[in-house]
N, C-alpha and C positions, 0 to 999 in steps of 0.2 A: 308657104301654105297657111292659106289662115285655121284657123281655131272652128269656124261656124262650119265651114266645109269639108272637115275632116268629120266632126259631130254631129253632122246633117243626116238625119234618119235612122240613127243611133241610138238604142238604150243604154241606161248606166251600165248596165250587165257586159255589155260590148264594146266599151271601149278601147278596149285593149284586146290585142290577140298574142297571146302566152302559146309559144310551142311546147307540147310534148305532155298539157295537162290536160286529161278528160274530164269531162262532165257527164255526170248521169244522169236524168231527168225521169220522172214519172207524171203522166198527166193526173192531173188534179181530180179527172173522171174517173181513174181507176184506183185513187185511194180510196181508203176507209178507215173514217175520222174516228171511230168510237169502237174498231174494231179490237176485240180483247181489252173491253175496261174491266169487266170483274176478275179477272187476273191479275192487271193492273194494279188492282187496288188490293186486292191478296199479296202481292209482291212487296206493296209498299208499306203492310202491314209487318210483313216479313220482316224485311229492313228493321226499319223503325226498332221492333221487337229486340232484333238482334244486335242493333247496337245502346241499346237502353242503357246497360253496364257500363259503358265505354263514357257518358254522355250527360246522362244523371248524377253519378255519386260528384264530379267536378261542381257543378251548378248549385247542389246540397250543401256542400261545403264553404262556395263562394258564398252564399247564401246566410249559412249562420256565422262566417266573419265578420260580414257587412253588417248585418242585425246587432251583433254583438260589438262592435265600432264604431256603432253608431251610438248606442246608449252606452257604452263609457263615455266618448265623448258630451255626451247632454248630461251625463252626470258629473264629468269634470266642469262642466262649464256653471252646474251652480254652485252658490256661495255656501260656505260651509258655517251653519248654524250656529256651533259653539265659539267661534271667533267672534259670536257679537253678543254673548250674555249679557256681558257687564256694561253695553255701552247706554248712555240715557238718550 
């Protein structure tokens, strides 16, 4: 069997036939793309909200280690004043 003939008038979707799995389909004319966006966005306001606690204090934290490792580090790295008093 060749390859072209088996493929022949075939989309990607069809290639294959898998027993015993359903497909459910809706036409594209009876969606509704924008249906329930201010809920939507109430929800995700939701969310968001309620995981703040969980979310924020890690980041806070990560946050003033780095800040704070970083400027030891630039402060280790200059030279320290009093080791060159007395040099000419």
């Amino acid at each position: 069997m060749r390859v072209t003939k088996a493929l022949l008038g075939k989309h990607f979707g069809e290639l294959a036939y898998i027993r015993g799995l359903v497909y459910y389909k809706l036409s594209p004319f009876e969606q509704k793309a924008f249906s329930g966006f201010t809920k939507s966005l109430s929800r995700t306001a939701y969310r968001l909200s309620s995981n703040v606690l969980a979310v924020v204090p890690p980041f806070v934290v990560g946050y003033f280690v780095f800040t704070e490792t970083e400027k030891e580090f630039h402060r280790m790295c200059r030279k320290n004043p009093e080791d060159y008093v007395n040099d000419k």
